[in-house]
Structure formats: C-alpha cells, structure tokens
DOVEX-399593 format. One record per residue (C-alpha): residue number from 1; x, y, z. Coordinates in nm, 4 decimals, padded with zeros to 6 digits, always signed. Example, Ala and Ser with C-alpha at 12.3 -4.5 7.8 and 13.67 -1.06 7.14 Angstrom:
# residues 2
+------+----------+----------+----------+
: resi :        x :        y :        z :
+------+----------+----------+----------+
:    1 : +01.2300 : -00.4500 : +00.7800 :
:    2 : +01.3670 : -00.1060 : +00.7140 :
+------+----------+----------+----------+
This chain:
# residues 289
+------+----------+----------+----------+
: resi :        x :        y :        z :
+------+----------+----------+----------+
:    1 : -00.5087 : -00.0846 : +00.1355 :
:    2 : -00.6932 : +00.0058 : +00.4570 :
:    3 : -01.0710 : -00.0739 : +00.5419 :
:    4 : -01.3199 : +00.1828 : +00.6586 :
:    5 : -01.2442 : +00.4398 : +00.4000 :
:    6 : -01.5327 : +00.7361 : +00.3443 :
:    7 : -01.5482 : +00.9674 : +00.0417 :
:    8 : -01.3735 : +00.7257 : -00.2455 :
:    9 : -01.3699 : +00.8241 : -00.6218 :
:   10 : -01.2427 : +00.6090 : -00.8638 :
:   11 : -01.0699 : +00.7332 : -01.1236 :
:   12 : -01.0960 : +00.5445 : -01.5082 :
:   13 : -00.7687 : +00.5142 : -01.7028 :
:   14 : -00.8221 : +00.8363 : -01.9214 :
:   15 : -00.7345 : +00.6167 : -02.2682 :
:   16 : -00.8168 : +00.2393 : -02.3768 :
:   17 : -00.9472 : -00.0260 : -02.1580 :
:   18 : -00.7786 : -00.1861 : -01.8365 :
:   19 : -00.7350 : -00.5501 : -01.9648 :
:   20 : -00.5197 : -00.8469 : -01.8501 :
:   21 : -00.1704 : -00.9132 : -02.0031 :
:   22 : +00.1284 : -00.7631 : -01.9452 :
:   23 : +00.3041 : -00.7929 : -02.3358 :
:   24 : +00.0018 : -00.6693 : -02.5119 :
:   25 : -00.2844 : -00.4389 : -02.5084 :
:   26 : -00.2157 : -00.2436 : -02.2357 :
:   27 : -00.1772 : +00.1307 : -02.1946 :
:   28 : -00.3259 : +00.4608 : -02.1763 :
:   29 : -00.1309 : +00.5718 : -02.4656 :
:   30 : -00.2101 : +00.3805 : -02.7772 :
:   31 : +00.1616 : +00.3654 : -02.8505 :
:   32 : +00.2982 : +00.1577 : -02.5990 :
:   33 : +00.1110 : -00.1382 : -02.7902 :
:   34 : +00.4032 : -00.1354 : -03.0167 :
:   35 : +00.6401 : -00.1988 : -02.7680 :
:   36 : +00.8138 : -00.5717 : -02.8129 :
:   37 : +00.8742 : -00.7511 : -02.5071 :
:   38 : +01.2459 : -00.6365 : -02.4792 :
:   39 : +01.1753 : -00.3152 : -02.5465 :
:   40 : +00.8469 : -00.3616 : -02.2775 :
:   41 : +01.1037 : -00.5136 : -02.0136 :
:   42 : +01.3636 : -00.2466 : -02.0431 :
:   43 : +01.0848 : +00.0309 : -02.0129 :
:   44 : +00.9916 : -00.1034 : -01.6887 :
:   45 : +01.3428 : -00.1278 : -01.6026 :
:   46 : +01.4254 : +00.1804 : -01.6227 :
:   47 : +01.1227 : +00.2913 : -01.4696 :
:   48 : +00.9936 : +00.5110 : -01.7625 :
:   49 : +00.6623 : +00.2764 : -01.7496 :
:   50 : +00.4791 : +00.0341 : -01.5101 :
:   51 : +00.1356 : -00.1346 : -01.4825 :
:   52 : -00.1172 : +00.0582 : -01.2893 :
:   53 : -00.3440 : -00.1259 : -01.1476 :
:   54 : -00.6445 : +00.1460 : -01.1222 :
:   55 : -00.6844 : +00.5215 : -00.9679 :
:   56 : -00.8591 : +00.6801 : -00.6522 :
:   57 : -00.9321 : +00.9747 : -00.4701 :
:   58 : -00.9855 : +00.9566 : -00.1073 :
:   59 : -01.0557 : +01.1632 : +00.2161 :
:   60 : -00.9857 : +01.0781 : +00.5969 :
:   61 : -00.7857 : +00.7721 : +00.4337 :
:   62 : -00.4006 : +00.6771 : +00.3221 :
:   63 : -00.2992 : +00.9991 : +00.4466 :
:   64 : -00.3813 : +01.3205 : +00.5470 :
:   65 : -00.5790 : +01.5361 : +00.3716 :
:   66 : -00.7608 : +01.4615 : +00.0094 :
:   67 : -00.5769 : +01.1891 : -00.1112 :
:   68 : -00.4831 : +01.0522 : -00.5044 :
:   69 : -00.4055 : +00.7117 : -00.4362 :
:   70 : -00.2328 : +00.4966 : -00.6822 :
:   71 : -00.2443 : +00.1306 : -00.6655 :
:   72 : +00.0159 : -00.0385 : -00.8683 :
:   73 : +00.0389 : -00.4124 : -00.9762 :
:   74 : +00.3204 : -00.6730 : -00.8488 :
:   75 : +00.3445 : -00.8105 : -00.5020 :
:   76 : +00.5443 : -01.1131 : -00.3090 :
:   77 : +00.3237 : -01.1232 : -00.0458 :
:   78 : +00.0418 : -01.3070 : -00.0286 :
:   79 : -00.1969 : -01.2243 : +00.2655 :
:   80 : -00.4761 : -01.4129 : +00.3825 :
:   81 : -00.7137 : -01.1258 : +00.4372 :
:   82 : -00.6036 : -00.9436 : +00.1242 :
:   83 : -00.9147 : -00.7485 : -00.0833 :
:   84 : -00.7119 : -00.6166 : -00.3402 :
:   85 : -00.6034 : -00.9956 : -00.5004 :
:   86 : -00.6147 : -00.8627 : -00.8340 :
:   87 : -00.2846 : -00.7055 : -00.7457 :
:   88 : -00.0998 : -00.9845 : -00.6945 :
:   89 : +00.0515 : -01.0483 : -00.9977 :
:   90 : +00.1265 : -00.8273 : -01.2714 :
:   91 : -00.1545 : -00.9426 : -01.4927 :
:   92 : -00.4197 : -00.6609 : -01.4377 :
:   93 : -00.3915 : -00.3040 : -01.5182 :
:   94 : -00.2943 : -00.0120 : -01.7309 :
:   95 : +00.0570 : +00.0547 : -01.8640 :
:   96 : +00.1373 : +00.3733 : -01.8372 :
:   97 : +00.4183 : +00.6101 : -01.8581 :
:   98 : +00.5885 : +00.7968 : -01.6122 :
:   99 : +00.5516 : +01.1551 : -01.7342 :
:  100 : +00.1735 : +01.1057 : -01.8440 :
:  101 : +00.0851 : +00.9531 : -01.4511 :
:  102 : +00.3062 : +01.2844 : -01.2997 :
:  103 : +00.1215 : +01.5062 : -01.5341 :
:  104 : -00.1954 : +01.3494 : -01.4119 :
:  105 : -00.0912 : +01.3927 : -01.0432 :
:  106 : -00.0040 : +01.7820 : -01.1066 :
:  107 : -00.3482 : +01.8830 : -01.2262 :
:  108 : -00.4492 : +01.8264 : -00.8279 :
:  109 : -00.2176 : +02.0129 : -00.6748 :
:  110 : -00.4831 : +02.3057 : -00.5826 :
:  111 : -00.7160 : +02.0046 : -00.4214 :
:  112 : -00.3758 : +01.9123 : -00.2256 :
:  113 : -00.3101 : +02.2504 : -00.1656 :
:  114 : -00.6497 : +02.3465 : -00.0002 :
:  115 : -00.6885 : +02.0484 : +00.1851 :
:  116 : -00.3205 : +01.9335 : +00.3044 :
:  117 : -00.3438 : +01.6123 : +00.0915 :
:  118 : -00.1359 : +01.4624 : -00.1845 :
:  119 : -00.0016 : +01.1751 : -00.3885 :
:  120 : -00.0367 : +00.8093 : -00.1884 :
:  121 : +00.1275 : +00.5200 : -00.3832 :
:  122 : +00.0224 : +00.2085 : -00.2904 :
:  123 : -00.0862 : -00.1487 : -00.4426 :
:  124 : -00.0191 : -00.4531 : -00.4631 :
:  125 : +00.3030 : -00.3042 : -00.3029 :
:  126 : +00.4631 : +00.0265 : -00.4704 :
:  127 : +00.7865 : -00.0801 : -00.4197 :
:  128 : +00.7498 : -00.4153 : -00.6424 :
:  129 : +00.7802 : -00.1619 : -00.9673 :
:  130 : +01.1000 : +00.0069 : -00.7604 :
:  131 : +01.2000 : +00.2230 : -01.0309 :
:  132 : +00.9189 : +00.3541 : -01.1779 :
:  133 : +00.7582 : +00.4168 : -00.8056 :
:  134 : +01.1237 : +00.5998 : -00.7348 :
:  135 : +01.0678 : +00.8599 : -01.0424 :
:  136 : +00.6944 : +00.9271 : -00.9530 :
:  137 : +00.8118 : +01.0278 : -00.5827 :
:  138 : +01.1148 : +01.2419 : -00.7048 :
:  139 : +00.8843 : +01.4571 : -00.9716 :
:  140 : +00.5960 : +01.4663 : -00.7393 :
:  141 : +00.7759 : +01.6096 : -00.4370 :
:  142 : +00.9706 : +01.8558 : -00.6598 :
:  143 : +00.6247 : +01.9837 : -00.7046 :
:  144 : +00.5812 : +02.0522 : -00.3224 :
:  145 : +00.3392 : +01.8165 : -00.3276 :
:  146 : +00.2613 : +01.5767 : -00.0042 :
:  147 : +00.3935 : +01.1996 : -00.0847 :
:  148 : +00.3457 : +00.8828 : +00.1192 :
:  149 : +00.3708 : +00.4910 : +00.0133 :
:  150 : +00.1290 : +00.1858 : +00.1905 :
:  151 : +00.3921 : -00.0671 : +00.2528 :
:  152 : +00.4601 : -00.3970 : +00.4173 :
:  153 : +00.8041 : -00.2914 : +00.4629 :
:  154 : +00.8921 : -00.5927 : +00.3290 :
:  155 : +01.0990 : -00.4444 : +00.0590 :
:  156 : +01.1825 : -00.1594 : +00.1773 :
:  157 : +01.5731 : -00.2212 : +00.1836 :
:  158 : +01.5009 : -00.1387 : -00.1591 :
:  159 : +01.4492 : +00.2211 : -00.0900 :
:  160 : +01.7894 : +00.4856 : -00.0565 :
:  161 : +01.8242 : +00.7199 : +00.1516 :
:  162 : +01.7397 : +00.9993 : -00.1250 :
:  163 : +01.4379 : +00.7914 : -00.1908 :
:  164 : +01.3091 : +00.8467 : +00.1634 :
:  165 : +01.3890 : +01.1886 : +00.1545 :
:  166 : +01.0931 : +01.2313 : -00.1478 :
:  167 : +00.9047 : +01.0476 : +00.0757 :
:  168 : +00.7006 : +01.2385 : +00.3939 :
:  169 : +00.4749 : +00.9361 : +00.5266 :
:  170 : +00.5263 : +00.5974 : +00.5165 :
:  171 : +00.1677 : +00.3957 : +00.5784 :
:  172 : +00.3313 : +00.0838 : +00.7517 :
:  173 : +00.1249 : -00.2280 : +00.7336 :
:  174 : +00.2276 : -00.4675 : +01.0610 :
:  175 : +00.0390 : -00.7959 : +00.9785 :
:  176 : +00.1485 : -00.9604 : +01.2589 :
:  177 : +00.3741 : -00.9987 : +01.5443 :
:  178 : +00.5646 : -01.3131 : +01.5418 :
:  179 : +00.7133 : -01.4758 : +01.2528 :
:  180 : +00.5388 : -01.7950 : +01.2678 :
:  181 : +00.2027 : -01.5691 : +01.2494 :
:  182 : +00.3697 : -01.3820 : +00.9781 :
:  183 : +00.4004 : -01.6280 : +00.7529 :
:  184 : +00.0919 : -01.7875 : +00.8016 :
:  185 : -00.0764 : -01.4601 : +00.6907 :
:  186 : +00.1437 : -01.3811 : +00.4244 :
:  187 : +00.3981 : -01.6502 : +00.3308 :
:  188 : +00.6909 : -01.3870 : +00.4035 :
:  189 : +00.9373 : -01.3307 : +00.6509 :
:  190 : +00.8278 : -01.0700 : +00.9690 :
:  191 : +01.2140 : -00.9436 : +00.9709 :
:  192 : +01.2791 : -00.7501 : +00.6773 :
:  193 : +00.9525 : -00.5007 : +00.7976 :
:  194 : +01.0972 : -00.4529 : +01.1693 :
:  195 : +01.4073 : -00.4150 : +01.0141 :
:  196 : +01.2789 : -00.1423 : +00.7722 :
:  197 : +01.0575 : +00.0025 : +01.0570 :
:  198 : +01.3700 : +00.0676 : +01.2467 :
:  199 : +01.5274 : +00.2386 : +00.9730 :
:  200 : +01.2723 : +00.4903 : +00.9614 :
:  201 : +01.2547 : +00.5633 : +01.3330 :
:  202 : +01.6274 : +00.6165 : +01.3517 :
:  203 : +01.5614 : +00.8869 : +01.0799 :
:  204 : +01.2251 : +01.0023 : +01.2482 :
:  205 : +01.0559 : +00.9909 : +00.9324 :
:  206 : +00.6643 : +00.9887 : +01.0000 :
:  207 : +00.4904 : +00.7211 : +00.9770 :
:  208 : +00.1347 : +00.5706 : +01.0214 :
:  209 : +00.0869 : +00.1800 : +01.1676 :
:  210 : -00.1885 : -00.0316 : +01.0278 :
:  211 : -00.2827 : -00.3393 : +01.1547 :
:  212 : -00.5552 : -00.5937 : +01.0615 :
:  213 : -00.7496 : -00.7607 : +01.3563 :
:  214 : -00.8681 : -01.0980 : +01.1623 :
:  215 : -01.0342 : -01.3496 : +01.4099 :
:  216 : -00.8257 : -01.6476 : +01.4624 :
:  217 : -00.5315 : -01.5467 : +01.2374 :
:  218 : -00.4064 : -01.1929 : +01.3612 :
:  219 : -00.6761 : -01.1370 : +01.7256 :
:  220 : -00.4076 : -01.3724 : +01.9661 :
:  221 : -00.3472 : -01.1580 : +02.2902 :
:  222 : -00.0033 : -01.2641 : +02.2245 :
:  223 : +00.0268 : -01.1524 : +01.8806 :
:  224 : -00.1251 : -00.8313 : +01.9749 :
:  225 : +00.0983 : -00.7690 : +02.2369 :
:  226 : +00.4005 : -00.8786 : +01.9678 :
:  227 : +00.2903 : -00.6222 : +01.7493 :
:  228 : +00.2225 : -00.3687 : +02.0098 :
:  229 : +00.5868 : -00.4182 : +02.1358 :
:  230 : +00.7709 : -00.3754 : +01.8066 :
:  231 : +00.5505 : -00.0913 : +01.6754 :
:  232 : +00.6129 : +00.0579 : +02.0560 :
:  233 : +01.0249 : +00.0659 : +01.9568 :
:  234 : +00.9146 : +00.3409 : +01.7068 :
:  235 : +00.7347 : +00.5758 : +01.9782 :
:  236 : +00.9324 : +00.9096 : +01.8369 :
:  237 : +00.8213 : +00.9007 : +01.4584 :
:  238 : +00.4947 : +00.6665 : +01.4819 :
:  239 : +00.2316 : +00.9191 : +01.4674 :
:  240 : -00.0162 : +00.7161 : +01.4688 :
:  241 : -00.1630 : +00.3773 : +01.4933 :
:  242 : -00.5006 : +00.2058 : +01.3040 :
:  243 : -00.6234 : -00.1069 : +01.4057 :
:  244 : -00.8471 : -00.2020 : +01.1142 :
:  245 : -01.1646 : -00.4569 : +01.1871 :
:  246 : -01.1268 : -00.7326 : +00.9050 :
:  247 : -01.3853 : -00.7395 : +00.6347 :
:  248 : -01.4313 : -01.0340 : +00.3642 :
:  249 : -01.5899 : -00.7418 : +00.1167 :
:  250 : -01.2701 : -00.8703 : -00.1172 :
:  251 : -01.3862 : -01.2511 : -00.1016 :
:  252 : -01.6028 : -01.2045 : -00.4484 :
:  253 : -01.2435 : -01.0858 : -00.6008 :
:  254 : -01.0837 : -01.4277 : -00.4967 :
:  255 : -01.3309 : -01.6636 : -00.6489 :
:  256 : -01.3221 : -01.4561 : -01.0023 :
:  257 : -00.9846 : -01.4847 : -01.0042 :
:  258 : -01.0440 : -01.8753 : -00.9014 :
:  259 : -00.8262 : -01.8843 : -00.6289 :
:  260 : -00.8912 : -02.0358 : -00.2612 :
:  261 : -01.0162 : -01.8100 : +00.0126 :
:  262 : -00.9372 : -01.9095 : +00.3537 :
:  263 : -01.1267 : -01.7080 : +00.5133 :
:  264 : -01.4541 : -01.8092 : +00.3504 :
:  265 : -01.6158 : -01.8436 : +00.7195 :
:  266 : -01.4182 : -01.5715 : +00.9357 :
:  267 : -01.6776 : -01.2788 : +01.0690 :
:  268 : -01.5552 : -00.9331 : +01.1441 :
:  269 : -01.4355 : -00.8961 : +01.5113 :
:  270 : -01.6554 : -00.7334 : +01.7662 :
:  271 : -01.6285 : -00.3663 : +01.8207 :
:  272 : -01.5398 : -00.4452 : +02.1759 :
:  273 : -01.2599 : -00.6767 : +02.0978 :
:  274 : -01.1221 : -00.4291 : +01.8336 :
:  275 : -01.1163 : -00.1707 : +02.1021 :
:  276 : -00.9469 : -00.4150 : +02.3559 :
:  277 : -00.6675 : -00.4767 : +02.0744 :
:  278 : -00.6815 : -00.0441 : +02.0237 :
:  279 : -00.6056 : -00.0085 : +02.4095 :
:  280 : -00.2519 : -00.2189 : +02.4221 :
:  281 : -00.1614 : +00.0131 : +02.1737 :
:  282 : -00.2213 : +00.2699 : +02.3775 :
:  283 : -00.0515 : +00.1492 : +02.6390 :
:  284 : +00.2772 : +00.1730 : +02.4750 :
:  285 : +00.1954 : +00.5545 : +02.4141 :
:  286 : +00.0533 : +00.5554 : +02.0853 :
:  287 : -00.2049 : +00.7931 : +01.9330 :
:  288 : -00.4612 : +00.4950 : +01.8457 :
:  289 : -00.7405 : +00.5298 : +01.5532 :
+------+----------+----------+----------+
C-alpha cells in the first residue's frame, strides 16, 4: 500500500481473465463459475475462497526481504489519498481458492529463503476477507515461511491471538493523529487502530509504522505530533517508522472508476518538510525511513 516502492513485478492470475462481478465469471479455476450465490457466499465464509484483487513481487518494500504481496478486495475505509480505489469494494478481482493461492505462495519459498523475504497480505485491507486471510497465514507459516499483513488496524479486533501468532510483522498504517483528522481522511474511527496498536505492543509483536504526509489533510504540526505520540507508546516492538511523501499517481484510477477525487489539486510535500515530519519521529526514539 506504500509509495516509493523499487523492483515491482506483477504477477497475472495464472487462469481466465480478472473481470468485475463478484457472482459470476470470476476465478482462476474454471470451476468456481458454477458456484450459485449460496454456495459462492458460504465459500467465502468459510474462507475456502476470496476475491484477489491482483499479485506482486517486491524488494526493499512491505517487508523485509523479496516480498509476494497479495492484495485482496473489500475495505470500510475510504481514504482520501488512496491509489489502490479499485479495492474498495469487492467488485474487481480473481476468485480464487485457498489451496491453489498457498500452492502458489510455496513455489517461492527458495526466493524467501535466499533473501529473508516472504508472503505480505495486503489490499484493500486483508482482514475484510477474515477467514480466508486467517487460512493463508496458518498454511503459509507452517511452511516456515516469513508472513506480515498492511493494515489500518481498523479491524484488527478481528484477529485471535493464534492468528497473531502466524503472523511475524504487522505493516501498521497510522493515517492520522486525531480523530477528527481521521475521519476526514478515511470516514472511520482513529480508536479501534490505537486500540489494536496497543495490543500488539503489549505482545511485542514487530511491527512497521507507515504514515502518509498529504499537504493540508495529514502535514498539521499538530497532527504530526498526534501521531508521533501514539506511535511513540509502542517504542519496544515498533521497529520502524516510514513517513511516505503523498503521490496522486492513483488519481487516473478514481476517475475510471467515476468517483470524486479530492485531491485533484494537492502536490507532493517538499523533501524538506517530509524530513521535518521524519525528525519528530525521531524524537520519540524511533528508527525513521
């Protein structure tokens, strides 16, 4: 979900065309087009399928190491900034089933072996399709193979404690500091990711902070400082925090999909500023990227 990313691949569904419907058409495995809608809704359910949005591999980004990132569809927030829109609903992707996407994820275990990578689940938000993103984790990490989820947080009280043990790195997306700015950026509540955030420091589970500096939404030197202080309550298992310049590279996405873009106008932020932002992090102790 981050910007600056270097060395991307994208990976094509292996089978049939990504197309847009969720009751129809859909899949990797010819198959699945048979599936009625109750039948559809209780695979889902149950976590044996789910709607993948598309495929990538990645270095220096979503985690250490060479990366297989999968973005999933589904998510209830709704952030200004966003570049992935497409994943908003569940309308765009591939259905596909839970042993064919593990099998998939297997046949890089020697790239995640050589280079300290793994699986990184992320979306839309991976914990919208709970079930099916709980199964991938378990058979993954049985495989000794690295796991982390991009998250808001904002549903994390969905996740048990066994499902945080199958994870090792949680990519925590901060948006903002205050819930007033919160909402504005993403129509959701600020307290449900603090509270999550402070679940996984009393656990010490690692985790990387991202933050967004967006001129005029996110840039306030008091919403920095909010987000510095709450993100500075997680000192022992925050290994590190990236404050990511805003980019509008996603605004082409919006007006395809014919929705508004508020931030038609909004430029990138100075490299100065962004390092201003970078150094109240540090301030609080924090390894700062």
């Amino acid at each position: 979900m981050g910007d600056g990313t270097t060395g991307v691949v994208t990976l094509q569904p292996e089978e049939g065309e990504k197309v847009r419907g969720v009751a129809s058409g859909l899949g990797s495995d010819n198959s699945l087009d048979e599936l009625g809608r109750p039948e559809l809704m209780e695979a889902r359910r149950t976590g044996d399928i789910a709607l993948v949005h598309s495929w990538e591999i990645v270095t220096a980004v979503d985690g250490p190491g060479t990366r297989m990132t999968m973005f999933l569809s589904g998510c209830p927030l709704r952030c200004q900034y966003c570049h992935n829109p497409d994943t908003m609903e569940m309308k765009t992707g591939t259905l596909e089933r839970v042993e064919d996407v593990v099998k998939r994820i297997k046949r890089y275990k020697p790239v995640f072996r050589a280079s300290g990578g793994g699986l990184t689940i992320s979306g839309g938000e991976p914990l919208f399709q709970m079930a099916f993103t709980r199964r991938v984790l378990k058979a993954v990490h049985d495989e000794g193979i690295h796991t982390a989820i991009d998250t808001s947080g904002f549903l994390g009280a969905r996740l048990t404690d066994e499902d945080l043990e199958n994870i090792d790195l949680v990519l925590l997306d901060v948006k903002s500091g205050d819930e007033e700015t919160y909402r504005t950026v993403t129509g959701r509540q600020l307290a449900p990711t603090i509270k999550f955030g402070d679940r996984l420091s009393a656990i010490d589970k690692p985790v990387w902070v991202r933050f967004v500096v967006v001129p005029g939404l996110t840039d306030s030197p008091e919403n920095v400082r909010n987000v510095a202080d709450i993100v500075g309550r997680w000192t022992n298992n925050v290994q590190r925090v990236e404050v990511l310049p805003f980019h509008n590279m996603g605004a082409d996405k919006w007006h395809d999909l014919g929705m508004k873009y508020n931030l038609e106008d909004t430029k990138p932020p100075k490299a100065e500023d962004v390092e201003k932002i970078r150094n109240v992090f540090r301030a609080k102790g924090l390894e700062v990227h």
